[in-house]
C-alpha positions in Angstrom: 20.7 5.0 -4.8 17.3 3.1 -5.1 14.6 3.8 -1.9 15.7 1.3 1.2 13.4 -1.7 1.3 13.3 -3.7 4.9 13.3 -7.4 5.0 11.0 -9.9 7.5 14.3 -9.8 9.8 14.9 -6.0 9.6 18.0 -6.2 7.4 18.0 -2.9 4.9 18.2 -4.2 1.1 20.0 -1.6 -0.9 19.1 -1.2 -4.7 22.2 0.4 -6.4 21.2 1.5 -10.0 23.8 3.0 -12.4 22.1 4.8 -16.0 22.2 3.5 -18.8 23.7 -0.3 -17.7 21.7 -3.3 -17.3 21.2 -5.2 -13.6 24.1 -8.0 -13.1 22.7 -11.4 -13.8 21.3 -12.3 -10.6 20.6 -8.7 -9.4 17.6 -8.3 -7.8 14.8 -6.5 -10.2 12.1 -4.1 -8.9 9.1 -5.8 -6.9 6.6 -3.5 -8.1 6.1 0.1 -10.0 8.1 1.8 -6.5 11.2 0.1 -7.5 11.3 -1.3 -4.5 13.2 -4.9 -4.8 12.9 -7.6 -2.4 14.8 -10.4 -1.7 14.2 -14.3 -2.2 13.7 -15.1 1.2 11.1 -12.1 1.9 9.8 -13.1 -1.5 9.3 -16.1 0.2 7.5 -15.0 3.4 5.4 -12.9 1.0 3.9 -15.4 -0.7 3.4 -17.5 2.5 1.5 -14.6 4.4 -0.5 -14.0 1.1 -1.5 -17.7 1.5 -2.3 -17.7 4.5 -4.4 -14.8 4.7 -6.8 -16.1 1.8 -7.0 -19.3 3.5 -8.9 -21.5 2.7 -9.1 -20.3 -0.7 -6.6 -21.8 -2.7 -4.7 -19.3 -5.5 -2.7 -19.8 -8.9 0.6 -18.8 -9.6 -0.3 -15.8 -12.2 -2.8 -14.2 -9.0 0.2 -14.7 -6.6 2.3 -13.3 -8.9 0.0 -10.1 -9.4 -0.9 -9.5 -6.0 2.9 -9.5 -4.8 3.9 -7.3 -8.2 6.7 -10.2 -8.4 8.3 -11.9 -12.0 5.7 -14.8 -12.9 8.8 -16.9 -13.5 9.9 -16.2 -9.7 7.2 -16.8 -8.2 6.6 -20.2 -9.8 10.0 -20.9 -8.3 9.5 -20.5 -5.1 6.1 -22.3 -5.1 7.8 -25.2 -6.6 10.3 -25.3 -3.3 7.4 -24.8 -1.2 5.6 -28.1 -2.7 8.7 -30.1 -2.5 9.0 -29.3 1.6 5.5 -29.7 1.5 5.3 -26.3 3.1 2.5 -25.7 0.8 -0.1 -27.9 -1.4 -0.6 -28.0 -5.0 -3.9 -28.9 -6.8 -3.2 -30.6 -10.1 -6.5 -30.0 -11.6 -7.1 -26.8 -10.5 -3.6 -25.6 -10.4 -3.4 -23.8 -7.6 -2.0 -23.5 -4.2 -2.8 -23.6 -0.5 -1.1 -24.2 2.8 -0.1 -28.0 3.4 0.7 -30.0 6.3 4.9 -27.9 6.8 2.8 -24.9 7.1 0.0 -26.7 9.8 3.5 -27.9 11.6 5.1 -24.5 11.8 1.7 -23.2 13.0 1.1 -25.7 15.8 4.6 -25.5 17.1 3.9 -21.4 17.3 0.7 -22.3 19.1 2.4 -24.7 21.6 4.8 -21.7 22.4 2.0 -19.2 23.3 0.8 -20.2 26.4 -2.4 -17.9 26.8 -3.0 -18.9 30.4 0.3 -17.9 32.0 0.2 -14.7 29.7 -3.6 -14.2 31.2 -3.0 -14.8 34.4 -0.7 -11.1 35.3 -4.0 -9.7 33.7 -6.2 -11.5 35.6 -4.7 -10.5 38.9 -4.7 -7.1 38.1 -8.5 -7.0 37.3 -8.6 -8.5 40.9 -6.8 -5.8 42.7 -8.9 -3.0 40.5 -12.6 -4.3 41.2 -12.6 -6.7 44.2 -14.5 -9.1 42.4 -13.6 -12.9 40.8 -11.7 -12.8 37.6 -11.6 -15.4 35.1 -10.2 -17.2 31.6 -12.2 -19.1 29.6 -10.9 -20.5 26.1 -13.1 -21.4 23.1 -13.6 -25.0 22.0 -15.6 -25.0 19.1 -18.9 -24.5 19.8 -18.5 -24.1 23.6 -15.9 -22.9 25.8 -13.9 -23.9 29.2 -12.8 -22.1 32.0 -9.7 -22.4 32.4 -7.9 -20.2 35.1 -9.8 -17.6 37.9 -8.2 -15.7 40.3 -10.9 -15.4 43.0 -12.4 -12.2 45.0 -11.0 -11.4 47.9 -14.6 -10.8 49.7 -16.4 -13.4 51.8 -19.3 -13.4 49.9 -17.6 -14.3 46.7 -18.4 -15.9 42.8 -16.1 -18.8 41.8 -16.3 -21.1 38.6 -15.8 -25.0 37.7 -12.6 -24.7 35.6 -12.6 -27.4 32.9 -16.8 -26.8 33.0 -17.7 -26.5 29.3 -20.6 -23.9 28.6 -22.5 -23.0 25.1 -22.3 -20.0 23.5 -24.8 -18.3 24.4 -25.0 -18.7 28.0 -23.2 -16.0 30.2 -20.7 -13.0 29.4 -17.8 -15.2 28.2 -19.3 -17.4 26.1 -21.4 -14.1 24.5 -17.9 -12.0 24.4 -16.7 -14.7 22.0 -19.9 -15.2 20.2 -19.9 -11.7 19.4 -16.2 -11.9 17.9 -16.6 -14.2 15.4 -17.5 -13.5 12.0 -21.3 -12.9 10.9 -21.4 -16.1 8.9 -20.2 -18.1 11.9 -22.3 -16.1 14.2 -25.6 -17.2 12.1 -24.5 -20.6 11.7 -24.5 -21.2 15.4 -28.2 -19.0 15.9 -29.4 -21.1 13.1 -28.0 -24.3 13.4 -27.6 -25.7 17.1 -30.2 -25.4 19.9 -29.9 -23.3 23.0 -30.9 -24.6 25.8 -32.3 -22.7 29.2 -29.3 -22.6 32.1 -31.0 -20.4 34.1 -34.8 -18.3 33.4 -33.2 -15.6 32.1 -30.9 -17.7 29.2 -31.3 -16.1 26.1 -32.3 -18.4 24.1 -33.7 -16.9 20.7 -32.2 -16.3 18.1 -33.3 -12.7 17.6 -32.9 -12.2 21.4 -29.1 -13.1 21.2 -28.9 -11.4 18.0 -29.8 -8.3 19.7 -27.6 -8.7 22.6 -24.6 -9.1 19.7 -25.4 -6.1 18.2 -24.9 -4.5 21.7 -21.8 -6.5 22.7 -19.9 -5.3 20.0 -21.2 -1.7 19.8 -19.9 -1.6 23.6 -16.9 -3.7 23.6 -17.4 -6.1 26.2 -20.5 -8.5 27.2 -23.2 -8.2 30.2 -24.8 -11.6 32.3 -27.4 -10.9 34.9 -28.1 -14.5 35.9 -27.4 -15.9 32.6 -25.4 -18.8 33.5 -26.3 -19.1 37.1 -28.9 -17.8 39.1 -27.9 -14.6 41.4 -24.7 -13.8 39.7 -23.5 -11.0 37.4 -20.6 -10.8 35.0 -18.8 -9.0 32.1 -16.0 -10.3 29.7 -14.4 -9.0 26.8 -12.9 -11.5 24.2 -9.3 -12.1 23.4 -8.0 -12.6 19.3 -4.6 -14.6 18.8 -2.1 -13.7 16.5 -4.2 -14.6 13.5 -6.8 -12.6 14.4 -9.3 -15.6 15.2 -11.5 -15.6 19.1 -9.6 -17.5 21.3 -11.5 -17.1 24.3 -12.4 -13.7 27.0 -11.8 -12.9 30.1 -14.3 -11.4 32.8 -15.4 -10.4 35.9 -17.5 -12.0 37.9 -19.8 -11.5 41.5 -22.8 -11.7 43.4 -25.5 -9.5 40.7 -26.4 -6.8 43.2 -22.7 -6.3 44.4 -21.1 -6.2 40.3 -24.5 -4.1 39.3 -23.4 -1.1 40.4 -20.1 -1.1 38.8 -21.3 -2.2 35.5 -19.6 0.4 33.3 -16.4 0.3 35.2 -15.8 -3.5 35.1 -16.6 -3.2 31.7 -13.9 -1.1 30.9 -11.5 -3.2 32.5 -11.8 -6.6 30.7 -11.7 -5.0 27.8 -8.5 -3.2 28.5 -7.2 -6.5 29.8 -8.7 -8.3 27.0 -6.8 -6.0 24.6 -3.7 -6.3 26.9 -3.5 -10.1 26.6 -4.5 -10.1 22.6 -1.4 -8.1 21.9 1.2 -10.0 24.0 0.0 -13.5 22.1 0.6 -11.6 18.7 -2.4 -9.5 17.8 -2.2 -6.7 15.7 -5.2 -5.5 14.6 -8.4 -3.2 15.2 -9.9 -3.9 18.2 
């Protein structure tokens, strides 16, 4: 008996193989030089996730049909049944093939299921009970981001934010916790490319000042505002990473700057433990 391959649904394929006969017609052949076979439908979801991991490049039936150590011929088939449900795009000229507008409608529909909110918000009230001080969500929207949920400190004297308040950024812990997230290319498109404006005297506002500050975000984990976004406050945040691996936004802790000073260290640990802690349960499965 051939090794035991595992579908997308967990159902065991087994690959009987007798000497000396040939495979039935329809039998299914060997994927790859392991002699592991795969069905049609997991041939299927192979060739979508291959897609959709090299998005936005666009790839040719003989490249797919390498990469996935699949029969040319089968391959070709399945794209073909892709195109006609318009699950994926084909390119004439070039050839090749790309996610279309069935794939965009699967994903949105996924995306309309993951409320990241509701899953923040056990998180956020945990960071509450831990450190005393205001805990929030923000989400990114392009360029900026919005805070959307807080769950506020419990002192009198007390941080709270604007939710639905769009910020850039590069002003205050959130907005730097996601900055520092995306890729390089991204990064220096925003340093080089938009201008950052003054919220408070101590706004970073260079670019070799935030890039600086990136290089330290990541190497810790988790981003630092003394009076960043508003004048006698403090915060940390970590970001959060979706399913796909893309920034989705970053949760922090916020207070008054002499009050969250002194537990710097500790605060940071804790958003990025509830960072981490929200990025798995909306799908995320890799290095942190």
């Amino acid at each position: 008996m051939a090794p035991v391959d595992t579908g997308p649904a967990g159902a065991e394929i087994i690959v009987q193989s007798r000497p000396g006969r040939r495979p039935a017609p329809g039998a299914e052949q060997p994927d790859g030089e392991d002699g592991r076979a795969r069905s049609g439908l997991a041939r299927t979801f192979a060739i979508i996730n291959l897609l959709a991991s090299r998005a936005p490049e666009a790839l040719g039936v003989s490249a797919i049909a390498r990469d996935l150590r699949i029969p040319k011929a089968v391959a070709h088939r399945i794209l073909k049944e892709l195109v006609t449900d318009a699950f994926l795009a084909f390119d004439e000229g070039t050839k090749q093939y790309q996610l279309g507008p069935g794939a965009l409608t699967v994903g949105l529909a996924a995306l309309r299921t993951l409320d990241v909110p509701k899953t923040a918000r056990p998180y956020l009230e945990r960071l509450v009970e831990l450190s005393g001080e205001t805990a929030t969500l923000s989400i990114r929207q392009g360029w900026q981001r919005v805070y959307v949920d807080q769950v506020l400190s419990p002192h009198e004297v007390r941080m709270s934010v604007a939710l639905g308040r769009m910020y850039p950024l590069h002003a205050g812990s959130s907005s730097k916790a996601i900055l520092a997230a995306l890729p390089d290319e991204t990064i220096e498109e925003f340093l080089t490319q938009h201008r950052h404006a003054s919220l408070t005297p101590r706004t970073l506002t260079s670019a070799d000042a935030l890039r600086d500050d990136i290089a330290g975000i990541r190497e810790r984990g988790y981003a630092v505002s003394f009076g960043e976004r508003q004048a006698g406050s403090a915060s940390v945040a970590a970001a959060i990473r979706s399913a796909s691996g893309d920034v989705v936004g970053a949760v922090s802790l916020c207070g008054p700057r002499e009050r969250l000073a002194e537990q710097t260290l500790r605060h940071g640990a804790a958003v990025v433990e509830a960072a981490r802690a929200v990025s798995r349960d909306i799908g995320y499965r890799g290095p942190f």
